[in-house]
C-alpha positions in Angstrom: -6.9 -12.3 -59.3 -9.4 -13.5 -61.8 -10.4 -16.1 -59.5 -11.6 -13.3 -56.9 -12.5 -11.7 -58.8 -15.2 -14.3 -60.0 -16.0 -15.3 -56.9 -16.8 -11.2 -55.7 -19.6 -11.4 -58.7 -20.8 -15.1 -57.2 -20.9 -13.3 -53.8 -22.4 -10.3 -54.6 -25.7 -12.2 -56.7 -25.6 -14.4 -53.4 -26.1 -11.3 -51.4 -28.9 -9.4 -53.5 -30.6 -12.9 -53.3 -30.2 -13.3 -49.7 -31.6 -10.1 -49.4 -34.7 -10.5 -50.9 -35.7 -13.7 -49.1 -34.4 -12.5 -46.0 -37.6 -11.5 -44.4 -38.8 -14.8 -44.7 -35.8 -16.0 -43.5 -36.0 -14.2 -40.8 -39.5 -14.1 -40.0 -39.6 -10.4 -40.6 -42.1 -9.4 -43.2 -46.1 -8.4 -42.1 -47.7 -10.5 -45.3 -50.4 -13.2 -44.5 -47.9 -16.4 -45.3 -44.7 -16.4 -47.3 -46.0 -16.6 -50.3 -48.1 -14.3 -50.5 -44.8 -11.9 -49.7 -43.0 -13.7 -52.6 -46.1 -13.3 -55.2 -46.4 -9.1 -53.6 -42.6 -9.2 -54.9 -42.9 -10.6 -58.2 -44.9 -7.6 -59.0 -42.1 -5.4 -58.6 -39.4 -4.7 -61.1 -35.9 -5.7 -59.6 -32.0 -3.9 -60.2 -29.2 -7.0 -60.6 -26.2 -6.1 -59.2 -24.7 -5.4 -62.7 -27.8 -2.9 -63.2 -30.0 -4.9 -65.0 -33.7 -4.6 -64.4 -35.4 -7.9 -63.9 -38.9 -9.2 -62.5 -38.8 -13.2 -60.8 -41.8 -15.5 -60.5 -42.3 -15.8 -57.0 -41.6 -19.4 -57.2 -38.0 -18.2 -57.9 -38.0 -16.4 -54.9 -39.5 -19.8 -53.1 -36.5 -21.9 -54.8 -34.2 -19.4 -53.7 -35.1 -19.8 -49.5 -35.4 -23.7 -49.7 -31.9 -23.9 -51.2 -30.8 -21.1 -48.4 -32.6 -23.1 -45.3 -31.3 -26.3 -46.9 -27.9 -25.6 -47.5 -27.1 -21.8 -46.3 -25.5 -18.8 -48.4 -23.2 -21.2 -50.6 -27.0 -22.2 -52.1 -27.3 -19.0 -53.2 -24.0 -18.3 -55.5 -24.4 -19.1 -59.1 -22.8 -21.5 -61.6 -19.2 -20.4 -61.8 -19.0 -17.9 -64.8 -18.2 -20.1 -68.5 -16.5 -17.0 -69.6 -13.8 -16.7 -66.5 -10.5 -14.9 -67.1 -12.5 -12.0 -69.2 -11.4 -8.7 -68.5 -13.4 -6.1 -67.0 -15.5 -3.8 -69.3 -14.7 -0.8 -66.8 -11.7 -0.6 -65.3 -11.0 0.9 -61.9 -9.1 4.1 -63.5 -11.9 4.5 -66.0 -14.7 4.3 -63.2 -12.5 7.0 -61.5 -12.6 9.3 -64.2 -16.5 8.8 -64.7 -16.7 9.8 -60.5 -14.7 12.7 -61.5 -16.4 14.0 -64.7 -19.8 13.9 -62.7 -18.5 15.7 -59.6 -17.1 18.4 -62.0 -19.4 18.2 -64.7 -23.1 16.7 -63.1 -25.0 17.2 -66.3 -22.9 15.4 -69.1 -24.7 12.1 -69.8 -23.8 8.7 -70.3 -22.8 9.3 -74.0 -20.5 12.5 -73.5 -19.0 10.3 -70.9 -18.4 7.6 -72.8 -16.8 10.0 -75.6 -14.3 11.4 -72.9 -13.5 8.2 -71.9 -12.6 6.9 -75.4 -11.2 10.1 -76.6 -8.5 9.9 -72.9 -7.4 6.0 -73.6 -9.6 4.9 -70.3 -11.5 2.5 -72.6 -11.0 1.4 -75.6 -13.7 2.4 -78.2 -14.6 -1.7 -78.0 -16.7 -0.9 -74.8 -20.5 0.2 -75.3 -22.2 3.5 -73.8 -24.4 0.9 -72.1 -21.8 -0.6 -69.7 -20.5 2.9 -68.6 -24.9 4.2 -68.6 -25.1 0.6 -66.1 -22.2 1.9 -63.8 -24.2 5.7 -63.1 -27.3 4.0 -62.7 -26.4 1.3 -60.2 -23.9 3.7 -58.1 -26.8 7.0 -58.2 -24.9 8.7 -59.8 -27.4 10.4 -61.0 -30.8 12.2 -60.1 -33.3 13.2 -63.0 -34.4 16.6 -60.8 -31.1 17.6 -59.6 -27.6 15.7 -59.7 -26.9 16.5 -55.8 -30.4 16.1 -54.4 -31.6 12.7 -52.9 -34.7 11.5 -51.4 -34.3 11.0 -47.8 -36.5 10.6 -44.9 -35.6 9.6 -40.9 -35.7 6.0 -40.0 -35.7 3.4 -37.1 -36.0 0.2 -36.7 -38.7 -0.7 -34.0 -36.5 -2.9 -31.8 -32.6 -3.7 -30.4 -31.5 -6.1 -33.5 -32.9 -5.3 -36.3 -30.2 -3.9 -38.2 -26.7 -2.6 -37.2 -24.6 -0.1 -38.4 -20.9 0.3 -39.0 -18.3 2.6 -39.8 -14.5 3.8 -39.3 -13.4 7.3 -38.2 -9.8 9.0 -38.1 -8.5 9.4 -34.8 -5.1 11.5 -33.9 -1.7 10.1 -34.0 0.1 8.5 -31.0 3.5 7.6 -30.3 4.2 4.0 -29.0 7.9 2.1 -29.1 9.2 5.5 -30.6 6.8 5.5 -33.4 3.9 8.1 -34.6 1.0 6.2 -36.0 -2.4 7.1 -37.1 -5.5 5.6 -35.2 -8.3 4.3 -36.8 -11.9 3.4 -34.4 -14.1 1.0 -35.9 -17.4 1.0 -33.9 -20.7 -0.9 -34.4 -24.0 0.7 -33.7 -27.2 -0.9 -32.8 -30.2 1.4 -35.1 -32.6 1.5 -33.0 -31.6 2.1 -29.4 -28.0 3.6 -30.5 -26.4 1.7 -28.6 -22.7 1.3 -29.2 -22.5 -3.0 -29.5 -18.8 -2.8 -30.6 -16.1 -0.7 -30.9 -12.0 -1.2 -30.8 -9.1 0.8 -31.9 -6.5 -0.1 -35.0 -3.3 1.6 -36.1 -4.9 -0.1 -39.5 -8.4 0.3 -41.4 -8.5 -2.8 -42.7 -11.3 -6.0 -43.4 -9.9 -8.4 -40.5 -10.1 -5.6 -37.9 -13.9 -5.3 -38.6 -14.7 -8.4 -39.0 -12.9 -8.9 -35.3 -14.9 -5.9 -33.9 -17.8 -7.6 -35.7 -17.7 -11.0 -34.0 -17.1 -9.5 -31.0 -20.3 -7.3 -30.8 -22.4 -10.2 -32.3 -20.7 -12.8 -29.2 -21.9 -9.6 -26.9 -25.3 -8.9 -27.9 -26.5 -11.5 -31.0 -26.7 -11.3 -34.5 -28.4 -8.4 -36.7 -31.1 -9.3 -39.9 -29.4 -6.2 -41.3 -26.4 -4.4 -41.4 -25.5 -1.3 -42.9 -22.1 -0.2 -44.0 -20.2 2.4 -47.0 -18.3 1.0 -49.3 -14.7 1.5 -48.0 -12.1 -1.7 -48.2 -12.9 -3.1 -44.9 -17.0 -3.6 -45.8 -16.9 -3.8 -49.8 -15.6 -7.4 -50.0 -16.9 -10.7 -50.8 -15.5 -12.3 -47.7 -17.7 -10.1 -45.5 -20.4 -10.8 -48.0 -19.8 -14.9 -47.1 -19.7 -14.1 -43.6 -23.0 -12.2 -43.4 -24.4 -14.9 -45.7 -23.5 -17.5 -43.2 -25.2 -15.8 -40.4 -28.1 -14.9 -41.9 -27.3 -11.4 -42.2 -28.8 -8.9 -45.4 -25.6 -6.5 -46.0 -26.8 -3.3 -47.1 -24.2 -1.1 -48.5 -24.5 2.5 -48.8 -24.9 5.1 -51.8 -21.1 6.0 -52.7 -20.1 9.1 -51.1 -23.5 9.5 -49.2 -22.4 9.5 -45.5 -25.5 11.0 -44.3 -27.4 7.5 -45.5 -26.0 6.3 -42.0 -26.9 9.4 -39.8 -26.6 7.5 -36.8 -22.7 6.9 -37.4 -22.0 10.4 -38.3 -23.8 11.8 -35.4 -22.2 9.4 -32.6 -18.8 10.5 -34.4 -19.4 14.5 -33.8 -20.7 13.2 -29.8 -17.2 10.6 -29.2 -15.1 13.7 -30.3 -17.1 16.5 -28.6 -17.3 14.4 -25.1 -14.0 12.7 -25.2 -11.7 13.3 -28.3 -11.3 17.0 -27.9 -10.8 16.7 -24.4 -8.1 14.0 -24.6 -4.4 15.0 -24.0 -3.0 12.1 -26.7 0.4 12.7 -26.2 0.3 11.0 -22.4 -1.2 8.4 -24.4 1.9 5.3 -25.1 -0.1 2.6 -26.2 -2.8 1.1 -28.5 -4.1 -1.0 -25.8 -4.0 1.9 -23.4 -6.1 3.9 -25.5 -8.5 1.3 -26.0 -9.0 1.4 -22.6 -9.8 4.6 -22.6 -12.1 4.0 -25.5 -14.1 1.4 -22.8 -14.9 3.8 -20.6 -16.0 6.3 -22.8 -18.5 3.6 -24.5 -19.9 2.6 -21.2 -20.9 6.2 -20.7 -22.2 6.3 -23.9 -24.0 4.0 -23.3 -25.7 4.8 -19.9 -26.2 8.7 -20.7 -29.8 10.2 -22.0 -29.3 10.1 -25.3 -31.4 13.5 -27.0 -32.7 11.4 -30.0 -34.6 8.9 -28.0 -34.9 10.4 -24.5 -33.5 7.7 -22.7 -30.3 5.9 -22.8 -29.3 3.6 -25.0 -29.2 0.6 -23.1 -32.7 1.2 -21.6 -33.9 1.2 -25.4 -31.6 -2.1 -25.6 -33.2 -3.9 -22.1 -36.9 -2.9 -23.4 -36.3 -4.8 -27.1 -33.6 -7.4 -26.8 -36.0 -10.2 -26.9 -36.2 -11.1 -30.4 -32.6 -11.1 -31.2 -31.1 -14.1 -32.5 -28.0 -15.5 -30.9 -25.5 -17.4 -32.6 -26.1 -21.5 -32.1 -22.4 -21.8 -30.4 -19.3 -20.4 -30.3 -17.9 -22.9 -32.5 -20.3 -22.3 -35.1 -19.7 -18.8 -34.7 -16.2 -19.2 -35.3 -16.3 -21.1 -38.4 -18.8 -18.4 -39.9 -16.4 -15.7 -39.6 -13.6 -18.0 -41.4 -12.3 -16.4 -44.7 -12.4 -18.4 -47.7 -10.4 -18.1 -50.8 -10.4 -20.5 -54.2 -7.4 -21.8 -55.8 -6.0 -24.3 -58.2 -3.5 -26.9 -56.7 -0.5 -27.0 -58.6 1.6 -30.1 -59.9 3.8 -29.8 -56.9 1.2 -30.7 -54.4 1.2 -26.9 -53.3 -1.1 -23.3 -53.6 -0.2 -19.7 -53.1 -2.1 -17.0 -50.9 -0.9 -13.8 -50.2 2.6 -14.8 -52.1 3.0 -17.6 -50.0 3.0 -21.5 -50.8 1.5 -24.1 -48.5 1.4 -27.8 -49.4 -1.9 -29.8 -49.8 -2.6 -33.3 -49.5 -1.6 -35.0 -53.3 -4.7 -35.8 -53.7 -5.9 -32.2 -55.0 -3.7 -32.3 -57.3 -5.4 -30.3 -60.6 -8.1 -29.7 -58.7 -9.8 -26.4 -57.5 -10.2 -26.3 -53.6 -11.6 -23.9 -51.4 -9.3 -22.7 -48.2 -10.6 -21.8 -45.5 -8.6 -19.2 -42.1 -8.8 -17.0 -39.7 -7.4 -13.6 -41.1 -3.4 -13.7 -39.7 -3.7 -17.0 -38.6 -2.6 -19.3 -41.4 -1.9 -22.0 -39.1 -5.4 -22.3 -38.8 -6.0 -23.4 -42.6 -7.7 -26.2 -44.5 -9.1 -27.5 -47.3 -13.2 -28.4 -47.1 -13.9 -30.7 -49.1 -17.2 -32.9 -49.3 -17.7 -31.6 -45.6 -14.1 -32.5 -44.0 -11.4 -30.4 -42.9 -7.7 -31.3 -44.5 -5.1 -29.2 -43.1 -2.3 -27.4 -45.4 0.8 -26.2 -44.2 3.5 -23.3 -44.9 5.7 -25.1 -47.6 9.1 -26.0 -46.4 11.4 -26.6 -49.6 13.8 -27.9 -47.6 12.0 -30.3 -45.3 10.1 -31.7 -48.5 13.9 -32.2 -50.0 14.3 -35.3 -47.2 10.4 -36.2 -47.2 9.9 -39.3 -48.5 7.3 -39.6 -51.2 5.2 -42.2 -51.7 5.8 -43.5 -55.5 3.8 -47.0 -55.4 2.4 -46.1 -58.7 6.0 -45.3 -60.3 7.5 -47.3 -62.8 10.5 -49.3 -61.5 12.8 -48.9 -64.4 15.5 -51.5 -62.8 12.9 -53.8 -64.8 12.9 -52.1 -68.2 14.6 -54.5 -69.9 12.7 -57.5 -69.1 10.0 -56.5 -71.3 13.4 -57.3 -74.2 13.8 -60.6 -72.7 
């Protein structure tokens, strides 16, 4: 867990980074020449991920987008942390209870907060009023006029491409094999024609099923510069962080329980239910992948019908801007960005554990740390990268490794103790 967690905070600088030389990355920003973007940008006073506020040199900035076009996203992700295996200053129950204490009480500050929080055994008394003042100002948690008003104005980008946005949305039970199980549609919206670039149907919300709607609409259609999700399970994690970092992609998440910061989601949820959903008799409906089916049609109309925001249909808006979008450099490549990657220590035994499971490694990583690399629910897939090559690990079989023979060249042959006595 700690190593995760460690390499969440890596991913996460990675990503802020990323983010601000993405639009020379990308080719994006309206300045004269990329420096004089990056000098524009020193000027401006910057909030880290932990909710410090820094200001870079632009030469930073400049350092920062070699080492990305040199090397990609890894480039990006600091020095492994000196202090690992420290505990968390805020703990998941104690960020619950400061949610709660705002939603029911929006005018206590940071202080009062930290007070309750103390006074309830969330945290002990150890923990500063600055780490818990950090968590409301990074999360807007709070507004200086009024604690439930926010700034907001419409946007759009000005072509197919730009940015995409994604989200998940409840859908009624159905029955298949004798049992009643929720449905969850994950869809993938293009911003500015509203075009619908991906979409599938889950009986599970979950991080693999996006990224698999994910890939698919980036195969389809190309890959975004942005994209724009909330902060649920399946779009808060570091391995969609890497993946996006890979592909050149500035994930943007939005404010914590601010739906309407992705409008465009919201709205196509109210038209899939008003034009289809409510109209749908589920119980004929046996199957996931006959539902599915039934979601492909209705996304091809979607697609093809006026839509009232832009006064022509989606894929019109998509034909008339589609020329700038980038397109991944192969499939290959595109399959070995949206590999997940996890860190671990190689026991004594020649063997790691993910997900409770031990696989075997190649002896020599023994003691080491290695990074694995898989397709989500494909295990067999699995290796090792190390200085650029791919070592396959395997599900460890205790009882196959009982009549492996080992290689013990460098073991001491004690039939010839004794002749050092001689």
């Amino acid at each position: 867990m700690n190593e995760n967690t460690d390499l969440a905070r890596r991913v996460e600088t990675a990503q802020f980074r990323f983010g601000l030389i993405a639009p020379v990355v990308q080719h994006t920003h309206s300045e004269k020449s990329d420096t004089a973007y990056f000098k524009k940008l020193e000027e401006q006073t910057l909030a880290l991920p932990d909710g410090q506020s820094v200001s870079y040199d632009y030469k930073t900035f400049q350092k920062w987008a070699a080492a990305y076009q040199k090397n990609g996203f890894d480039a990006l992700m600091p020095a492994e942390r000196s202090d690992k295996g420290a505990s968390r200053k805020l703990t998941d129950e104690s960020i619950a209870e400061i949610c709660r204490l705002l939603a029911e009480f929006p005018r206590l500050n940071a202080t009062q907060i930290h007070t309750r929080l103390v006074e309830n055994g969330f945290i002990p008394a150890t923990v500063s009023v600055c780490a818990v003042q950090r968590y409301i100002k990074r999360h807007g948690l709070r507004s200086a006029r009024n604690p439930n008003l926010r700034d907001r104005k419409a946007f759009e980008e000005d072509a197919f491409g730009k940015m995409y946005q994604a989200d998940t949305c409840y859908l009624p039970y159905i029955t298949e094999d004798g049992r009643r199980r929720r449905v969850y549609c994950m869809v993938v919206l293009d911003d500015h024609s509203r075009m619908i670039v991906g979409a599938e149907l889950f009986y599970n919300d979950n991080a693999a099923n996006f990224q698999k709607v994910l890939k698919d609409a980036i195969s389809a259609y190309g890959i975004p510069n942005k994209l724009l999700v909330d902060n649920g399970c399946s779009y808060a994690n570091e391995q969609l962080s890497l993946i996006c970092g890979s592909l050149g992609i500035a994930l943007i998440h939005a404010r914590p329980r601010d739906g309407a910061t992705k409008g465009k989601c919201e709205r196509q949820w109210r038209t899939l239910r008003e034009r289809w959903i409510n109209g749908l008799d589920t119980e004929s409906i046996t199957s996931l992948a006959q539902f599915n089916q039934l979601l492909r049609e209705y996304v091809r109309g979607y697609n093809t019908t006026v839509h009232s925001g832009i006064g022509c249909t989606p894929l019109d808006r998509y034909q008339n801007t589609k020329g700038s979008v980038r397109v991944p450099e192969s499939r290959e490549w595109l399959e070995e960005c949206f590999l997940n990657r996890v860190s671990r220590k190689v026991r004594k035994d020649s063997t790691i554990s993910i997900d409770s499971e031990s696989y075997d490694v190649p002896m020599q990583f023994i003691g080491a740390k290695v990074e694995v690399r898989y397709r989500p629910g494909d295990m067999t897939s699995a290796f090792i990268l190390s200085d650029g090559k791919h070592y396959p690990i395997r599900l460890t079989d205790k009882v196959a490794n009982c009549h492996t023979k080992r290689d013990n060249s460098m073991a001491l042959d004690y039939s010839k103790a004794g002749d050092a006595y001689v």
